[in-house]
C-alpha positions in Angstrom: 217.3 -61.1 100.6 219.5 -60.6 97.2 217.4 -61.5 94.1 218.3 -64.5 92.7 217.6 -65.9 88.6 217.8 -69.3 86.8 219.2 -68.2 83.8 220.5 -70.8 81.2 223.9 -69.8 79.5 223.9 -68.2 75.9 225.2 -70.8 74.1 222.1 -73.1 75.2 220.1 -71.1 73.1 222.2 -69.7 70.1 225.4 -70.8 69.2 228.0 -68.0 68.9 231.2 -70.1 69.1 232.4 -68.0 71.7 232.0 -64.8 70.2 230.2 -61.7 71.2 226.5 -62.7 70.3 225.0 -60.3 66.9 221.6 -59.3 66.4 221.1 -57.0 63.8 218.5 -55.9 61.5 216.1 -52.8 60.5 213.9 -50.9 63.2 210.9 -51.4 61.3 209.8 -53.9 59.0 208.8 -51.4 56.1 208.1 -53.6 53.5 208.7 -57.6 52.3 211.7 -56.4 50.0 213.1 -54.2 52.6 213.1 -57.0 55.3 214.4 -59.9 53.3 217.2 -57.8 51.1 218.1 -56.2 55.2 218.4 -60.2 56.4 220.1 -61.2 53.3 222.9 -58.7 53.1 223.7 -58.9 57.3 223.7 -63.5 56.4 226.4 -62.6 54.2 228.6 -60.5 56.5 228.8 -64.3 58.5 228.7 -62.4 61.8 225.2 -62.0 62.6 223.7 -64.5 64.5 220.2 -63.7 65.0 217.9 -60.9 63.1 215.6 -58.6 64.1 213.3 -56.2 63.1 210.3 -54.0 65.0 206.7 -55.1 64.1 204.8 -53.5 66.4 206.2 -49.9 67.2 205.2 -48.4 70.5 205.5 -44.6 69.5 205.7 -41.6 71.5 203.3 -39.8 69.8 200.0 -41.1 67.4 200.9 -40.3 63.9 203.8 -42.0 64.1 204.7 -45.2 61.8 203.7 -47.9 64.3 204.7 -50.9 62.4 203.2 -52.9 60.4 201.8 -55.1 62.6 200.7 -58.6 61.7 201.1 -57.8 58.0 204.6 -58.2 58.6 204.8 -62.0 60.1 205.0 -63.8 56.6 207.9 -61.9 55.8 210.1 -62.5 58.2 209.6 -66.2 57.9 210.7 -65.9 54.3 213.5 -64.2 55.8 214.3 -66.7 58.0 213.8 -69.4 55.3 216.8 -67.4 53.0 219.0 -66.7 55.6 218.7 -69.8 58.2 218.9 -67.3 60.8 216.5 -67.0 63.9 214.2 -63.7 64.0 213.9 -61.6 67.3 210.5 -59.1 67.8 209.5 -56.8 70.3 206.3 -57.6 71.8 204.0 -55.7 74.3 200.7 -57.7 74.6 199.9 -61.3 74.5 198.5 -60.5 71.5 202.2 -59.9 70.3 203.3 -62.9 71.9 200.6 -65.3 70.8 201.4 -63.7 66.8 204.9 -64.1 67.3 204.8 -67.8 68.1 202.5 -68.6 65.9 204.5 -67.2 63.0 207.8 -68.8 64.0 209.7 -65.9 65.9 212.6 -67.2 67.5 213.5 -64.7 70.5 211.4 -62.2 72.1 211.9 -58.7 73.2 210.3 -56.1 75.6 210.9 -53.0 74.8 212.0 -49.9 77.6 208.2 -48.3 77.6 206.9 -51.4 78.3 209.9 -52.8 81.2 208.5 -49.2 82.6 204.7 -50.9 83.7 205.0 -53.7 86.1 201.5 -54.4 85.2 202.1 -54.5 80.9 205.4 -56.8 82.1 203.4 -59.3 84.4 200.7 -59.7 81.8 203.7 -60.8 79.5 204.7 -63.1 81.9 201.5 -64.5 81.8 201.5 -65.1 78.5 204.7 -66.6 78.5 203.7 -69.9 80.8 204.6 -73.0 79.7 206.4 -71.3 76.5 210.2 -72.2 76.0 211.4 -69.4 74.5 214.4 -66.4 74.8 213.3 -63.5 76.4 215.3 -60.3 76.4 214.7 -57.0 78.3 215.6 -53.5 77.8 216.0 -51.3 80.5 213.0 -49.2 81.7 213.4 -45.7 79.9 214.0 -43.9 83.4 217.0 -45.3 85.6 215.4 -47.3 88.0 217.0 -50.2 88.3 214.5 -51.7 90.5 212.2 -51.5 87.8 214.8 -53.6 85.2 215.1 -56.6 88.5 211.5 -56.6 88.5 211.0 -57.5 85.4 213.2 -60.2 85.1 211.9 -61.8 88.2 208.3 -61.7 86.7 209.0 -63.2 83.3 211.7 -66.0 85.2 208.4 -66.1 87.7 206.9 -68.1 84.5 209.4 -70.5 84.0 211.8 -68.1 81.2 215.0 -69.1 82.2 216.6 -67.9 78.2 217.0 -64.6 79.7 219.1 -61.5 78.6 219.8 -57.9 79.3 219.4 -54.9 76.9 221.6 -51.9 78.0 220.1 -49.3 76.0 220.7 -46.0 77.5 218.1 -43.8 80.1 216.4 -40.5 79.2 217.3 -38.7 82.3 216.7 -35.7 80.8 220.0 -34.0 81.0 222.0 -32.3 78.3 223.6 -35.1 76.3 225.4 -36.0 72.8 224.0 -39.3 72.9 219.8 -39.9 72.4 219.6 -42.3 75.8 223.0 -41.6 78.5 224.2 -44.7 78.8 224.9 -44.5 82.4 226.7 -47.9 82.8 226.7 -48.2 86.7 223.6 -49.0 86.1 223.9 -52.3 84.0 226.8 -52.8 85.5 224.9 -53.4 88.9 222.5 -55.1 87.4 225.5 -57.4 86.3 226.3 -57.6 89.8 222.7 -58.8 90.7 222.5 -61.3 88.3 226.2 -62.4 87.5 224.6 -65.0 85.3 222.5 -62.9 82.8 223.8 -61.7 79.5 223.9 -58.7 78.7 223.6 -57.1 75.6 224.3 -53.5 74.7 222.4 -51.3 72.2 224.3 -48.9 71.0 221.9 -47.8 68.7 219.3 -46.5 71.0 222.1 -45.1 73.1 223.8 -43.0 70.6 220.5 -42.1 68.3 223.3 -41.2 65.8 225.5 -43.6 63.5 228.4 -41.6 64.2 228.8 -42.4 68.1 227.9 -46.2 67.4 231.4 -47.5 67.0 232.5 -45.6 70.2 229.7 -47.1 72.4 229.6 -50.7 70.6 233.5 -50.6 72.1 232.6 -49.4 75.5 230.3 -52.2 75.4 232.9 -55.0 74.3 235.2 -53.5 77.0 232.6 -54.1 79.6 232.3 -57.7 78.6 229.0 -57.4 77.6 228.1 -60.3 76.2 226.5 -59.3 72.6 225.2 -56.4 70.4 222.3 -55.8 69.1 222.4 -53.4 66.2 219.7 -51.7 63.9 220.7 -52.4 60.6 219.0 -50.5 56.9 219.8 -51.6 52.8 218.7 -47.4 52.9 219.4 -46.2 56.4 218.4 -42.7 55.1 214.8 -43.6 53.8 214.0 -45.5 56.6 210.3 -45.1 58.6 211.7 -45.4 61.6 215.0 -44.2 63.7 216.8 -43.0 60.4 219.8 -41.7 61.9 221.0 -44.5 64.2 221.1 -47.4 61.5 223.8 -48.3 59.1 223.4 -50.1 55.9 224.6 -54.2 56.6 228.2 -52.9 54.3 228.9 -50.7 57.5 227.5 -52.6 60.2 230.2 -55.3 58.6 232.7 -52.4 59.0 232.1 -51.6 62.4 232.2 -55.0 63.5 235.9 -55.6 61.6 237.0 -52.5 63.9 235.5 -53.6 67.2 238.6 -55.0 69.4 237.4 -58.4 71.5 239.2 -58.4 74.8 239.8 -60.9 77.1 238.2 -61.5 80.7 241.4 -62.6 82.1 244.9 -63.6 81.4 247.4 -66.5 82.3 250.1 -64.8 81.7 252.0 -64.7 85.3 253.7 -61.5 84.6 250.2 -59.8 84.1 248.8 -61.5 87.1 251.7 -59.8 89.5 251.2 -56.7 87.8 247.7 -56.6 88.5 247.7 -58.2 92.0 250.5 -55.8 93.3 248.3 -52.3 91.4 245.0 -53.7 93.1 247.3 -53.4 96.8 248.1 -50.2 96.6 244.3 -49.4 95.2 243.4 -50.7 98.1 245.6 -48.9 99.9 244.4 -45.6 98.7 240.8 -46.8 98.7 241.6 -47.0 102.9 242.5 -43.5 103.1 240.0 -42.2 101.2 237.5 -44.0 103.5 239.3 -42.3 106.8 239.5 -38.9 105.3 236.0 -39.2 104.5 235.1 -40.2 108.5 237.7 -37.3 109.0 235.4 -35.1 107.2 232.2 -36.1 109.0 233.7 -35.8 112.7 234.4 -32.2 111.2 231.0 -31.2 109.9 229.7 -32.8 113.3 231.5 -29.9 115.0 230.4 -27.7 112.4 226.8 -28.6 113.2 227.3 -28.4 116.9 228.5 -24.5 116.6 225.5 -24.1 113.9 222.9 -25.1 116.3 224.6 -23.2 118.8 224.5 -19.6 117.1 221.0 -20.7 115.5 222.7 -20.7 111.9 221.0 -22.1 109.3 222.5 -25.7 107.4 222.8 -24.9 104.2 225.1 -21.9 103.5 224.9 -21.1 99.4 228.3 -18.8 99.8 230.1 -21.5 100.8 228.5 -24.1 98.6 229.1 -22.4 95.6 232.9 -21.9 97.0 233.6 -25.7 97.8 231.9 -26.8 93.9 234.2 -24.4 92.2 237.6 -25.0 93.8 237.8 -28.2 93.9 236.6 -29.1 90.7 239.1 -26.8 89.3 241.5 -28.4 91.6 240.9 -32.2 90.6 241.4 -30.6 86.7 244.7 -29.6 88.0 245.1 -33.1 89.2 244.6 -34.3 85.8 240.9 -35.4 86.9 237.4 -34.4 84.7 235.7 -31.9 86.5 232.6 -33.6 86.3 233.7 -36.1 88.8 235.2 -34.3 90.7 232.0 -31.9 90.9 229.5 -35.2 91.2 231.7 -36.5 94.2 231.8 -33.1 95.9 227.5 -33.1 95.2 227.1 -36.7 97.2 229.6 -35.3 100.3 227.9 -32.3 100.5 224.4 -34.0 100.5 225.5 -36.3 103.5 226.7 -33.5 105.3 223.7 -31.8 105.2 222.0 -35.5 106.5 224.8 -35.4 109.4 224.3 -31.6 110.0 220.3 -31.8 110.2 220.9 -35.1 112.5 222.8 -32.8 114.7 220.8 -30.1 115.0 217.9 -31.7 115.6 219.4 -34.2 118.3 219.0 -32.1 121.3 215.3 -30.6 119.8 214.7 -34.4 119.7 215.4 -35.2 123.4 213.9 -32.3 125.1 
């Protein structure tokens, strides 16, 4: 059965007037000046709809600056009382939850080590009965995507139905200019799952660099995301926490004048012709690629059947190293990035060696 969520619509819990929603403010809350001078500066930009700050940190490592914890509650309701803005927190405990409340926070957040623990995330939710309140949630720090549509059915499972996505990249591991790769099927099938809940990009956490920000923030408006939530610094550089990846509110201001806001659709008949008659021949091609694939299969079939035959083993490296490396320089030929190509080729070959071994085995199977 397909997961299902009651999720109320954005504007029934902030008003955006039909822009992107903003969220903005420092990693940490360092100190009362730092916070309130952060909030004030990002009020005066007039884009920044909600604030936000960390107060409790959940660090990789001990030794770390792990917020400042309950000391910093007061000061973001000053905060809130200079700017009129609501204030968004991560929390991980009940604890956090119970603080939070208590002291006037306005949206919640669970953070990506925490989405991680189904047992941290129910505990949450437990904490969260009878509450009315917006929840948002990152993505666990590993892809697993099962582990984001979990968490969102626990906290809905206590009646949260102010609910929202935060896409902020996946440590994977892999080689990468960014801090967390972003990989966007990801959200994007989460999107799919939940066509109803916003999502919200963090482009801060994704890049881990200022200068990559703009570039994902845009990658993010052009998936229709449906917000942004930015770590903002008055003194990015001196900061406690996540130095490199925060602007000061000036250039967050800047970046947001540069981001181009596109449209989910058009009326415009022309465009609509254009489209439809493209998305036929798409189609088109997608049909062939779908019977040269089964073309493919029927072949490896064969293959297996002499395999098994001659008491050859599956997986020949020879060849394997001959297929990754000609066609990837054939789809850059093509005008294609050899990385897809290469990743494409990797998924093939991995089913044929499924179909191969189901061959092989069949008649072992039957004796």
């Amino acid at each position: 059965m397909k997961p299902s969520l009651e999720v109320l619509p954005l504007n029934s819990w902030v008003e955006t007037n039909g822009k992107p929603l903003i969220i903005s403010g420092p990693c940490s809350a360092e100190t009362e000046e730092q916070l309130v001078e952060t909030a004030r500066q990002l009020a005066q930009l007039g884009a920044v709809h909600v604030i936000r700050a960390g107060v409790w940190k959940p660090r990789t490592r001990p030794g770390s600056f792990e917020g400042m914890g309950k000391a910093a509650l007061p000061w973001i309701q000053r905060a809130k009382a200079e700017t009129g803005l609501p204030f968004a927190v991560e929390v991980a405990t009940p604890e956090h939850i119970e603080l939070a409340l208590k002291y006037g926070v306005d949206v919640l957040w669970v953070g990506a080590r925490t989405t991680v623990n189904p047992f941290n995330v129910q505990e949450i939710a437990d904490a969260l009965r009878g509450v009315d309140v917006p929840v948002l949630i990152k993505n666990p720090i590993n892809p697993d995507l099962a582990l984001w549509i979990g968490a969102f059915e626990r906290i809905a499972g206590a009646g949260i139905t102010k609910l929202g996505a935060i896409h902020r990249g996946f440590s994977t591991g892999e080689a990468s200019k960014y801090r967390n790769i972003p990989l966007w099927q990801i959200a994007i099938e989460l999107k799919s799952t939940f066509p109803n809940l916003p999502m919200i990009g963090d482009p801060s956490h994704m890049a881990g660099k200022r200068a990559y920000l703009q570039e994902l923030a845009q990658m993010q408006m052009d998936l229709n995301y449906d917000g942004l939530i930015v770590e903002s610094h008055i003194d990015p550089d001196k900061a406690w926490s996540d130095a490199a990846q925060q602007l000061t509110p000036a250039a967050f201001g800047e970046m947001l004048e540069h981001l181009h806001i596109r449209k989910v659709d058009s009326q415009n008949i022309e465009f609509q012709g254009a489209m439809e008659q493209i998305r036929s021949k798409i189609d088109n091609v997608d049909r062939q690629l779908v019977e040269m694939l089964a073309a493919r299969m029927a072949l490896v079939e064969k293959l297996a059947e002499y395999k098994r035959e001659n008491n050859v083993t599956i997986f020949q490296p020879d060849r394997w190293k001959e297929v990754h490396e000609t066609r990837a320089k054939q789809g850059q030929k093509m005008g294609l990035y050899p990385e897809l190509v290469e990743e494409i080729f990797k998924i093939i070959h991995m089913e044929s060696i499924r179909k191969q071994t189901e061959v092989m085995n069949s008649n072992e199977q039957s004796a």
